[in-house]
N, C-alpha and C positions, 0 to 999 in steps of 0.2 A: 773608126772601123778597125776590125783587127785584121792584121794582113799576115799570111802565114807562106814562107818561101819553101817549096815543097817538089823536085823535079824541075827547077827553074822556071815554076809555073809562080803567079802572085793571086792566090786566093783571098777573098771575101768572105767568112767564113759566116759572119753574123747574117749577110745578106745572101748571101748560099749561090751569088754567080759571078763570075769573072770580074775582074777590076774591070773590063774591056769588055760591057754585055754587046755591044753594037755587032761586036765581029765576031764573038765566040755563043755558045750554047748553056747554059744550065747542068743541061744532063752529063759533061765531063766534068764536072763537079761529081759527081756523084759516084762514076766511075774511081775518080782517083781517089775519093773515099772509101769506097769499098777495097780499092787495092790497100790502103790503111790498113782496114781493118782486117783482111785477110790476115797482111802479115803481121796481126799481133797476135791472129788465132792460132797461128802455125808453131806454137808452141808444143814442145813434143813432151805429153806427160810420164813423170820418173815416179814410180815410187817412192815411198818414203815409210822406215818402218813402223810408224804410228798409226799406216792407211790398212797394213797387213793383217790380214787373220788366219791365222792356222785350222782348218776344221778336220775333223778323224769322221775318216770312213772306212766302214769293213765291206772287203771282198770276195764271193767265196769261189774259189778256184776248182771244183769240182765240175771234170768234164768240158771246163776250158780250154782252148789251143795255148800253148806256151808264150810262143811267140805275139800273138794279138791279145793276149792277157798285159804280158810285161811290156807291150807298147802304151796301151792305156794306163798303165800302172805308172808309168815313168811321166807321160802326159801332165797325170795329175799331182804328182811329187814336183815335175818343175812349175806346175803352177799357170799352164798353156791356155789352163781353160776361164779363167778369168780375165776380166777385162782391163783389170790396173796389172796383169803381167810386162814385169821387168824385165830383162835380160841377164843383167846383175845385180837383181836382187832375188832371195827367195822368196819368192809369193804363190807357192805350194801347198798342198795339205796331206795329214797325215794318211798313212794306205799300212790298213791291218789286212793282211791276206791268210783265212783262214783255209783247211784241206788242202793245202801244199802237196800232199801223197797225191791227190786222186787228178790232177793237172793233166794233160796230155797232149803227148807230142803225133805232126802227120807224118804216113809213112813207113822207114823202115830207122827213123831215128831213134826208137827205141833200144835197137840193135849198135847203128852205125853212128852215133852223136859222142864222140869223143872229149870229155872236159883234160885240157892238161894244167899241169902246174910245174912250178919246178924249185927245190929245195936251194937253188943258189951253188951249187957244188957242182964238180964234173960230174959230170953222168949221171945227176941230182932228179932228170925229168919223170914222172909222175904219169899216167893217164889209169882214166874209167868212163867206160861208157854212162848211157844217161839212165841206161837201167841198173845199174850196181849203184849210182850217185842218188837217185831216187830211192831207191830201197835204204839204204845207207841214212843219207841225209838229206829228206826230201823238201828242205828250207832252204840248202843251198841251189838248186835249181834255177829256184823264183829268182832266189838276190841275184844269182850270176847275170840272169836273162836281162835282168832290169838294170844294174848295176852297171853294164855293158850300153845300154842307150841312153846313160845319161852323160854327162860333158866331166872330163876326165879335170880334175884343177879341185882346188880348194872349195868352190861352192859346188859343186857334182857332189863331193862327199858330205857337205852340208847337206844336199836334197836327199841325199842315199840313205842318214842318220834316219830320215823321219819314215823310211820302212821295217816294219813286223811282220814276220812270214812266222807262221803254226802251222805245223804240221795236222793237226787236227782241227775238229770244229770248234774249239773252246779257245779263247786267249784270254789276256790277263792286264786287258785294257775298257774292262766295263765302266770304271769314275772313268772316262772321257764320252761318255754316250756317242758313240762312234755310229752315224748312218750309213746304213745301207747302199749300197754302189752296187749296180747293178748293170754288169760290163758284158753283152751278150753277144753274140757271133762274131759282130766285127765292131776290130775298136773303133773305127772312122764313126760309126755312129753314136759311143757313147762320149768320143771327145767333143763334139759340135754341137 
């Protein structure tokens, strides 16, 4: 018989009940076999970059909220919405976001939404509202909004690399056949 020491209990393993069947039961056999095998389930799965695929998908930002755009947008850059999602790894995909101009903000932020920056010098500090930064350079909007939710560290900017903002409806990423994403009212419904 094989006798296996497991919890300071002496299992049977071939005859499946206790060295001891007079005074014990069967069925905790079966129990402490299932706690076995639970805990060899409890393995917590890691990516690994051979599992990862990158896919390109275009956006188109006309008539979108800013904010619930670049919250979906960043979702799917860090790669949230798959199920072999890492924490430290990237398992994201590409996000082409086309009409960058025509995006919009609620409100009176059109007016009142200050971008600052500052050139590093005293008195170096910078500002424009989000209507002079739109008319100006209506790419940087998107990056900033997005840019901003994702995890500031060396892989942030690894996820942040695989965004393309255009300003128009055209971009210059057709050899990747890039699908369609289609991110409407609210991002809670296109991330789940």
């Amino acid at each position: 018989m094989a006798f296996r020491w497991r919890f300071g209990l002496t299992i049977a393993r071939s005859v499946g009940i206790f060295a001891d069947s007079k005074t014990q039961s069967g069925s905790l056999i079966a129990v402490i076999e299932k706690s076995l095998l639970m805990r060899t389930l409890r393995k917590t799965f890691s990516a690994k970059p051979a599992d990862i695929t990158h896919d390109w998908y275009v956006v188109d930002a006309s008539g979108k909220t800013l904010g619930r755009l670049a919250s979906a947008i960043a979702h799917r850059l860090r790669g949230k919405h798959k199920a072999i999602y890492t924490p430290h790894m990237d398992t994201g995909d590409y996000v082409i976001v086309i009409n960058a101009r025509k995006v919009r903000v609620t409100g009176n932020k059109v007016k009142d939404k200050i971008y600052y920056r500052h050139s590093g010098y005293p008195g170096g500090i910078k500002s424009e509202s989000f209507e002079h930064l739109l008319a100006r350079k209506p790419e940087r909007v998107i990056e900033l909004a997005v840019k901003r939710m994702l995890p500031r560290g060396p892989l942030g900017r690894a996820v942040y690399r695989k965004l393309r903002v255009f300003s128009g409806d055209a971009h210059d990423h057709m050899a990747q056949k890039p699908k369609p994403l289609d991110i409407g009212g609210s991002a809670i419904q296109t991330m789940y």
